[in-house]
Biotite code that builds the C-alpha atoms (Angstrom):
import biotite.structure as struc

atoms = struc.array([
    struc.Atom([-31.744, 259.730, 78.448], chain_id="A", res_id=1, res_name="UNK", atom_name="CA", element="C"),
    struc.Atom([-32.115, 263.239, 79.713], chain_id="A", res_id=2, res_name="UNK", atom_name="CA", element="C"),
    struc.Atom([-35.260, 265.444, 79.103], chain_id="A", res_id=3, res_name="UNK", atom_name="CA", element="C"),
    struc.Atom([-34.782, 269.407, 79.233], chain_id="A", res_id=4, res_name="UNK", atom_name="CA", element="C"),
    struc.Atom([-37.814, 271.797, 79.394], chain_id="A", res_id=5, res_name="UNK", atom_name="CA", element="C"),
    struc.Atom([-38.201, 275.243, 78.013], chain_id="A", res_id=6, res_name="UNK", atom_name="CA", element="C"),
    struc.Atom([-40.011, 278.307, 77.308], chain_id="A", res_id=7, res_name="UNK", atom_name="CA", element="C"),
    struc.Atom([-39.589, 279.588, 73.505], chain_id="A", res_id=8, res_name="UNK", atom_name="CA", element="C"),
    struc.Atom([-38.734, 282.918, 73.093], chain_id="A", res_id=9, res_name="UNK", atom_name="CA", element="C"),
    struc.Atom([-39.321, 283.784, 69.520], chain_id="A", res_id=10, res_name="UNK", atom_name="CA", element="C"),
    struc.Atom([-42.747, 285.050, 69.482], chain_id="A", res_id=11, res_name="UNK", atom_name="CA", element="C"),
    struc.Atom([-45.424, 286.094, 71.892], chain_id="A", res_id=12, res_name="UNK", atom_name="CA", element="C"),
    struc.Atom([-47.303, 282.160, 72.182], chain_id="A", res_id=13, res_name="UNK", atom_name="CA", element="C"),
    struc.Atom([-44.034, 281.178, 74.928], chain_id="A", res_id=14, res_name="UNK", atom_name="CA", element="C"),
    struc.Atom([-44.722, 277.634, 73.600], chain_id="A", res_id=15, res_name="UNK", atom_name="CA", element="C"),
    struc.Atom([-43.485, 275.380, 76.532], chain_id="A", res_id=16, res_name="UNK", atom_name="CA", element="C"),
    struc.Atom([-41.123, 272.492, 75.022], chain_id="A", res_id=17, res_name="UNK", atom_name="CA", element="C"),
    struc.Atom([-39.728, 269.139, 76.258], chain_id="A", res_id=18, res_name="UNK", atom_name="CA", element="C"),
    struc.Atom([-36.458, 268.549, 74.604], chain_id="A", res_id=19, res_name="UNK", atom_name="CA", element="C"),
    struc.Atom([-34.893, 264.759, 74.889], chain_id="A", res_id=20, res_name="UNK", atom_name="CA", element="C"),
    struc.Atom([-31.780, 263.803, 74.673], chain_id="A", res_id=21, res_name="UNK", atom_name="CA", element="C"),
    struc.Atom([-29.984, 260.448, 74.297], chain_id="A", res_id=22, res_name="UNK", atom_name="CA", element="C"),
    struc.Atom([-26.626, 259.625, 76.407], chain_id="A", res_id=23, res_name="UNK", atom_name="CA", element="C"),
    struc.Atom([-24.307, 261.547, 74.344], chain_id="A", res_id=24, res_name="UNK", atom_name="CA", element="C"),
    struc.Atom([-26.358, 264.516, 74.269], chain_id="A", res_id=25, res_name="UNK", atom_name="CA", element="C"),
    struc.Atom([-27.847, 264.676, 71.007], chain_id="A", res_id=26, res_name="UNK", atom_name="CA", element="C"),
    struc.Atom([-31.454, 265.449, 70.746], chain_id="A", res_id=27, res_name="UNK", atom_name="CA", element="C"),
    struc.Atom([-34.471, 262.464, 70.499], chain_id="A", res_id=28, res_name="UNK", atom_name="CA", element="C"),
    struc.Atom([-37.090, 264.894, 69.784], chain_id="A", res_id=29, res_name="UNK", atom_name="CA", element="C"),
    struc.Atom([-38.496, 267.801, 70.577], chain_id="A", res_id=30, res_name="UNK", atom_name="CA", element="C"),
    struc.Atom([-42.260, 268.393, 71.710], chain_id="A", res_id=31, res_name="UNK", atom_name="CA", element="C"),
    struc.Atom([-44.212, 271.285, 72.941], chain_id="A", res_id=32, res_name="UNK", atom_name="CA", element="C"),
    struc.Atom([-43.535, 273.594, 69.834], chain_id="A", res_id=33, res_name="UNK", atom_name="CA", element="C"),
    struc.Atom([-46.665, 275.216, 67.653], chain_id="A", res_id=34, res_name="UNK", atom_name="CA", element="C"),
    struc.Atom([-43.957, 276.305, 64.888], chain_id="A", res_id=35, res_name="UNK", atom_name="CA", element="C"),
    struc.Atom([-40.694, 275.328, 62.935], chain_id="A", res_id=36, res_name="UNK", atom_name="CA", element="C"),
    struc.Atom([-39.538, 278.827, 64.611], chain_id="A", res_id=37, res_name="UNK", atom_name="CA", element="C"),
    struc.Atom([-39.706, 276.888, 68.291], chain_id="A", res_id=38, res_name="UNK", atom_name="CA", element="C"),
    struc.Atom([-38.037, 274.247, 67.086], chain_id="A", res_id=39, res_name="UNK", atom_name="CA", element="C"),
    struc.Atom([-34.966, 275.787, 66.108], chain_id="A", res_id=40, res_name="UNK", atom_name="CA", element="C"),
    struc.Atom([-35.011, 277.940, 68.658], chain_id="A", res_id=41, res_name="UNK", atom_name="CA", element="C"),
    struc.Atom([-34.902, 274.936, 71.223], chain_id="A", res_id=42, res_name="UNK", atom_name="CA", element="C"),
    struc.Atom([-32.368, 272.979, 69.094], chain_id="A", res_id=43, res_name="UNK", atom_name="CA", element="C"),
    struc.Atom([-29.916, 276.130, 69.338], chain_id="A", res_id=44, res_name="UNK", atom_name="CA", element="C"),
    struc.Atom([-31.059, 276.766, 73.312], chain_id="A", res_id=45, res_name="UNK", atom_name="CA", element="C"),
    struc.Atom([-29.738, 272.953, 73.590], chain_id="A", res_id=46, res_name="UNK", atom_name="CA", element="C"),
    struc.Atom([-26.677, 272.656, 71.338], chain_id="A", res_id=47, res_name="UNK", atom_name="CA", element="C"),
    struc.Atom([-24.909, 276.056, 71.387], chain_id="A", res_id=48, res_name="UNK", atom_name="CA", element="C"),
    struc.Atom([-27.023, 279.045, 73.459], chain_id="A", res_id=49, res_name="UNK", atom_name="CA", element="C"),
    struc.Atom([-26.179, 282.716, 71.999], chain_id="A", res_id=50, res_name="UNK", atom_name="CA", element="C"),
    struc.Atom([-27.480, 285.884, 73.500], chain_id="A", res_id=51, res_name="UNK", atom_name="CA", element="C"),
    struc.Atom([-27.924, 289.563, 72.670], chain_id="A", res_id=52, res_name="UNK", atom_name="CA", element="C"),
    struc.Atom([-24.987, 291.326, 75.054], chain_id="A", res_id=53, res_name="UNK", atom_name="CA", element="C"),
    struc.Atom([-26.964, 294.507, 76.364], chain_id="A", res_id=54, res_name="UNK", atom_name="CA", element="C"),
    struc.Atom([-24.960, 296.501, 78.872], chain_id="A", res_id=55, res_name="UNK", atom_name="CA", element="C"),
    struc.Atom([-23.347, 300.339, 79.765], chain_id="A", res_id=56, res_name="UNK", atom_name="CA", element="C"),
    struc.Atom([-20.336, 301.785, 78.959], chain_id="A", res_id=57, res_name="UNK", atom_name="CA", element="C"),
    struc.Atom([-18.526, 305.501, 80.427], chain_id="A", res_id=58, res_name="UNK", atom_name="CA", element="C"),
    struc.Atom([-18.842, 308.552, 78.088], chain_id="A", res_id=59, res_name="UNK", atom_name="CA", element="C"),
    struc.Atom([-16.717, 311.067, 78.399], chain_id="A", res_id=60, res_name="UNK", atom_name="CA", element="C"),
    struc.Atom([-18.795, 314.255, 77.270], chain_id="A", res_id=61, res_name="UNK", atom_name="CA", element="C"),
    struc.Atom([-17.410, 317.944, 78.176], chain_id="A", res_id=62, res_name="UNK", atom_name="CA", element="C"),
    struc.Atom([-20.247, 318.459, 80.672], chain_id="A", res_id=63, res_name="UNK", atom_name="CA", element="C"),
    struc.Atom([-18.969, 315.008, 82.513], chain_id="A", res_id=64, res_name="UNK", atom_name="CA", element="C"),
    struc.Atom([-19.267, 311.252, 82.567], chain_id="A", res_id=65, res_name="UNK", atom_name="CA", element="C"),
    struc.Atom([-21.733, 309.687, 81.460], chain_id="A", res_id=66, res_name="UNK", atom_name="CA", element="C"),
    struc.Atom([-23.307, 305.932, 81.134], chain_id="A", res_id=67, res_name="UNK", atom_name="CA", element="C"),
    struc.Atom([-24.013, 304.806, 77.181], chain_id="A", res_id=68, res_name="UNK", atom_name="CA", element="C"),
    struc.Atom([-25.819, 301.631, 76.273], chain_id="A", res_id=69, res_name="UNK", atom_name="CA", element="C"),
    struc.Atom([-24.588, 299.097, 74.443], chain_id="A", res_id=70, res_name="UNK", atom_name="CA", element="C"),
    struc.Atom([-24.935, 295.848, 72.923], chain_id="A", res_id=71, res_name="UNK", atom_name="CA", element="C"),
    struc.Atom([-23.786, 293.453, 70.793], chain_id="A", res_id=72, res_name="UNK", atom_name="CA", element="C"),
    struc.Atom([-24.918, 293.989, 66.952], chain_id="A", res_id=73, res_name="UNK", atom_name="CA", element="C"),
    struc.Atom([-25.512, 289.803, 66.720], chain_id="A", res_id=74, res_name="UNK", atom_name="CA", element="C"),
    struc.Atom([-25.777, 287.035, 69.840], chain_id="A", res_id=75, res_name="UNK", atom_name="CA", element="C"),
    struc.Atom([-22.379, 285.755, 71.001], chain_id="A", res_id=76, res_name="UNK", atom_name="CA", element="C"),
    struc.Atom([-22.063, 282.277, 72.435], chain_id="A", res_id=77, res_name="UNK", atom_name="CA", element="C"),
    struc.Atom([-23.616, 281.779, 75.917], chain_id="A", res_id=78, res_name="UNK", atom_name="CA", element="C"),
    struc.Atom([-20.531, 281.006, 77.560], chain_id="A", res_id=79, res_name="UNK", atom_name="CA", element="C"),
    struc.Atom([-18.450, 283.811, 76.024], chain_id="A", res_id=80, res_name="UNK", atom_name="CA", element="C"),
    struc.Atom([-20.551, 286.508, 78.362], chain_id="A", res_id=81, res_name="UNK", atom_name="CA", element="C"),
    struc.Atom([-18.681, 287.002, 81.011], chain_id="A", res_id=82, res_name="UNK", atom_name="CA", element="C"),
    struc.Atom([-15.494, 287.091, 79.239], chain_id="A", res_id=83, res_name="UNK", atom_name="CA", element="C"),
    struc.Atom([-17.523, 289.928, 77.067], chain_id="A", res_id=84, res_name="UNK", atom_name="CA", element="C"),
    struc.Atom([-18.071, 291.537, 80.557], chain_id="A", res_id=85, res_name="UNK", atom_name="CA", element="C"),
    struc.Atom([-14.702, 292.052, 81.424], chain_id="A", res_id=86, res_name="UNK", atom_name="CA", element="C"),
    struc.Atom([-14.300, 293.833, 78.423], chain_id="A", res_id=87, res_name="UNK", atom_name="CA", element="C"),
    struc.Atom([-17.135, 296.566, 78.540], chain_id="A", res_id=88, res_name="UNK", atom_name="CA", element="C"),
    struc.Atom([-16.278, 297.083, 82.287], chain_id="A", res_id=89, res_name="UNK", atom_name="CA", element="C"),
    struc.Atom([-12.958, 298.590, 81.024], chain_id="A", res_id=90, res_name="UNK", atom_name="CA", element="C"),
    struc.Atom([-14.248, 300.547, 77.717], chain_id="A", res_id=91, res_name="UNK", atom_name="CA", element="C"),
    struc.Atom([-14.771, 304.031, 77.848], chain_id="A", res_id=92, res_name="UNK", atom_name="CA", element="C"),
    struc.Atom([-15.884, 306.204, 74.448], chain_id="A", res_id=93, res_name="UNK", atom_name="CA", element="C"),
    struc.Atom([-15.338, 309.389, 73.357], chain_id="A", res_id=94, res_name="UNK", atom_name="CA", element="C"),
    struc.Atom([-17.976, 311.605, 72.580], chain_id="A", res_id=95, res_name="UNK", atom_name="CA", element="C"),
    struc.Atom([-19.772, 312.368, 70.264], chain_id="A", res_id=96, res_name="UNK", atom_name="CA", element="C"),
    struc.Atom([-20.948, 309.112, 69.749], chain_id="A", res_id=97, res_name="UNK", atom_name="CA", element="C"),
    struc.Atom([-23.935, 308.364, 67.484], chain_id="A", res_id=98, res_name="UNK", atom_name="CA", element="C"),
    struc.Atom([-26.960, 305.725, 67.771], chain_id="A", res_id=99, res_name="UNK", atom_name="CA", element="C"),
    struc.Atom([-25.007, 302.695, 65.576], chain_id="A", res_id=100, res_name="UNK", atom_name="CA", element="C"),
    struc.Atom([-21.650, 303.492, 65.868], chain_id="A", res_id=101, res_name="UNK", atom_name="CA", element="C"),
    struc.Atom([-19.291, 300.573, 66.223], chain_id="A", res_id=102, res_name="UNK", atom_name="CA", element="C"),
    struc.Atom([-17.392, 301.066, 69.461], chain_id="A", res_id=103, res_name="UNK", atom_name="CA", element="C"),
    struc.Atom([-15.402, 297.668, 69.562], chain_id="A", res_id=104, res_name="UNK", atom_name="CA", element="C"),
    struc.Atom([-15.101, 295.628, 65.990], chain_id="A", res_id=105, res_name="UNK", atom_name="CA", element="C"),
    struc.Atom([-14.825, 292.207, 66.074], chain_id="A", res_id=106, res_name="UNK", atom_name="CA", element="C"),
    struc.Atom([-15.962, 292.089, 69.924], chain_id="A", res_id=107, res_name="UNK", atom_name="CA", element="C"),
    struc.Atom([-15.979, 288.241, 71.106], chain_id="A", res_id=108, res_name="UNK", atom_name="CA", element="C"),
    struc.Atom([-16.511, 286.562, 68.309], chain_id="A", res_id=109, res_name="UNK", atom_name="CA", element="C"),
    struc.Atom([-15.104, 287.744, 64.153], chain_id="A", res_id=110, res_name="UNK", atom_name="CA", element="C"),
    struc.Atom([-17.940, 290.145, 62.704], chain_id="A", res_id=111, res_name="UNK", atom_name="CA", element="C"),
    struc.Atom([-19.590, 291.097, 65.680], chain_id="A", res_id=112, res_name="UNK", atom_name="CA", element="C"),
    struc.Atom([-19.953, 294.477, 67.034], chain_id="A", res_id=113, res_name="UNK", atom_name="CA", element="C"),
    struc.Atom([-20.137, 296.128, 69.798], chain_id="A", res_id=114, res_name="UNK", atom_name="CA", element="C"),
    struc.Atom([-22.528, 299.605, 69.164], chain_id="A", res_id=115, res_name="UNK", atom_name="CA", element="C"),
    struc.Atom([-23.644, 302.213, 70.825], chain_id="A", res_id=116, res_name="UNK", atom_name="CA", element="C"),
    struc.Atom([-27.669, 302.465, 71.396], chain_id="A", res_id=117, res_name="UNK", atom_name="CA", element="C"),
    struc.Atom([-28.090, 306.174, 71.588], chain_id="A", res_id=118, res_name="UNK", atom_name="CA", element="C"),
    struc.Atom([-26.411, 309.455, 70.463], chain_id="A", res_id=119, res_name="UNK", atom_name="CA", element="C"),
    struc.Atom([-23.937, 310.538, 73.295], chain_id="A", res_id=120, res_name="UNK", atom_name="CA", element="C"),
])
Protein backbone atom coordinates (compact mmCIF):
# COMPACT_ATOMS: atom_id res chain seq x y z
CA UNK A 1 0.00 0.00 0.00
CA UNK A 2 1.25 3.35 -1.12
CA UNK A 3 -0.16 6.74 0.16
CA UNK A 4 0.28 9.93 -2.20
CA UNK A 5 -0.36 13.51 -0.89
CA UNK A 6 -1.64 16.51 -2.71
CA UNK A 7 -2.71 19.96 -2.98
CA UNK A 8 -6.16 20.42 -5.02
CA UNK A 9 -6.16 22.82 -7.52
CA UNK A 10 -9.70 23.45 -8.47
CA UNK A 11 -10.69 26.23 -6.32
CA UNK A 12 -9.14 28.73 -4.00
CA UNK A 13 -9.59 26.31 -0.39
CA UNK A 14 -6.05 24.16 -1.80
CA UNK A 15 -7.68 21.30 0.19
CA UNK A 16 -4.61 19.08 1.13
CA UNK A 17 -5.48 15.25 0.25
CA UNK A 18 -4.04 11.81 1.15
CA UNK A 19 -4.67 9.49 -1.68
CA UNK A 20 -4.11 5.49 -0.96
CA UNK A 21 -3.43 3.09 -3.08
CA UNK A 22 -3.41 -0.73 -2.95
CA UNK A 23 -0.44 -2.86 -4.69
CA UNK A 24 -1.64 -2.59 -8.13
CA UNK A 25 -2.18 0.98 -7.98
CA UNK A 26 -5.73 1.48 -7.75
CA UNK A 27 -7.01 3.90 -5.26
CA UNK A 28 -8.27 2.80 -1.36
CA UNK A 29 -9.62 6.11 -0.65
CA UNK A 30 -9.15 9.40 -0.75
CA UNK A 31 -9.16 11.90 2.33
CA UNK A 32 -8.43 15.50 2.80
CA UNK A 33 -11.10 16.80 0.22
CA UNK A 34 -14.03 19.50 1.35
CA UNK A 35 -15.82 18.78 -2.18
CA UNK A 36 -16.76 16.10 -4.88
CA UNK A 37 -14.67 18.73 -7.14
CA UNK A 38 -11.29 17.56 -5.00
CA UNK A 39 -12.06 14.32 -5.36
CA UNK A 40 -12.02 14.02 -8.92
CA UNK A 41 -9.51 16.18 -9.27
CA UNK A 42 -7.16 13.83 -7.12
CA UNK A 43 -8.53 10.65 -8.79
CA UNK A 44 -7.43 12.18 -12.32
CA UNK A 45 -3.95 13.74 -10.61
CA UNK A 46 -3.46 9.84 -9.68
CA UNK A 47 -4.71 7.81 -12.65
CA UNK A 48 -4.00 9.87 -15.81
CA UNK A 49 -2.51 13.72 -15.02
CA UNK A 50 -3.49 16.30 -17.97
CA UNK A 51 -2.31 19.84 -18.10
CA UNK A 52 -3.07 23.14 -19.83
CA UNK A 53 0.15 23.47 -22.46
CA UNK A 54 0.96 27.34 -22.10
CA UNK A 55 4.03 28.35 -24.05
CA UNK A 56 5.53 30.96 -27.06
CA UNK A 57 5.72 30.62 -30.48
CA UNK A 58 7.82 33.09 -33.43
CA UNK A 59 5.63 35.60 -35.37
CA UNK A 60 6.66 36.75 -38.29
CA UNK A 61 5.11 40.40 -38.52
CA UNK A 62 6.55 42.99 -41.27
CA UNK A 63 8.11 45.12 -38.52
CA UNK A 64 10.10 41.73 -37.31
CA UNK A 65 9.89 38.65 -35.15
CA UNK A 66 8.04 38.40 -32.65
CA UNK A 67 7.10 35.91 -29.55
CA UNK A 68 3.07 34.84 -29.50
CA UNK A 69 1.53 32.89 -26.67
CA UNK A 70 0.03 29.89 -26.89
CA UNK A 71 -1.66 27.10 -25.39
CA UNK A 72 -3.46 24.22 -25.70
CA UNK A 73 -7.44 24.81 -26.11
CA UNK A 74 -8.02 21.47 -23.57
CA UNK A 75 -5.24 19.57 -21.09
CA UNK A 76 -3.19 16.92 -22.89
CA UNK A 77 -1.88 13.93 -20.99
CA UNK A 78 0.96 14.67 -18.51
CA UNK A 79 3.41 12.66 -20.18
CA UNK A 80 2.68 13.87 -23.73
CA UNK A 81 4.41 17.50 -22.73
CA UNK A 82 7.51 17.30 -23.77
CA UNK A 83 6.77 15.60 -26.91
CA UNK A 84 4.22 18.80 -27.29
CA UNK A 85 7.46 20.85 -26.69
CA UNK A 86 9.31 19.72 -29.47
CA UNK A 87 6.64 20.72 -31.53
CA UNK A 88 6.04 24.49 -30.57
CA UNK A 89 9.89 24.94 -30.49
CA UNK A 90 9.73 24.44 -34.31
CA UNK A 91 6.28 26.39 -35.17
CA UNK A 92 6.40 29.67 -36.47
CA UNK A 93 2.93 31.70 -37.60
CA UNK A 94 2.19 34.05 -39.96
CA UNK A 95 0.76 37.18 -39.15
CA UNK A 96 -1.94 38.46 -38.71
CA UNK A 97 -2.93 36.18 -36.24
CA UNK A 98 -6.01 36.76 -34.05
CA UNK A 99 -6.74 36.02 -30.16
CA UNK A 100 -8.39 32.19 -30.83
CA UNK A 101 -7.09 31.25 -33.89
CA UNK A 102 -6.18 27.60 -34.24
CA UNK A 103 -2.50 27.46 -35.15
CA UNK A 104 -1.97 23.56 -35.02
CA UNK A 105 -5.38 21.24 -35.22
CA UNK A 106 -5.37 18.17 -33.69
CA UNK A 107 -2.04 19.07 -31.64
CA UNK A 108 -1.08 15.90 -29.35
CA UNK A 109 -3.98 14.40 -28.84
CA UNK A 110 -7.48 14.25 -31.73
CA UNK A 111 -9.60 17.55 -31.04
CA UNK A 112 -7.20 19.53 -29.35
CA UNK A 113 -5.87 22.78 -30.39
CA UNK A 114 -3.21 24.60 -30.31
CA UNK A 115 -4.37 28.71 -30.29
CA UNK A 116 -3.00 31.70 -30.24
CA UNK A 117 -3.64 33.97 -26.93
CA UNK A 118 -3.42 37.40 -28.41
CA UNK A 119 -3.85 39.26 -31.75
CA UNK A 120 -0.37 39.29 -33.54
Amino acid sequence: MTTRELTCVVCPAGCRMTVTLDDGGAILKIEGNTCSRGKDYATSEVTHPVRTLTSTVTVTAPDGKKMLPVRTDKPIPKEKLFDAMAIIRNTKAASPVRTGDVLIPDFIEPGTNLIACRDA
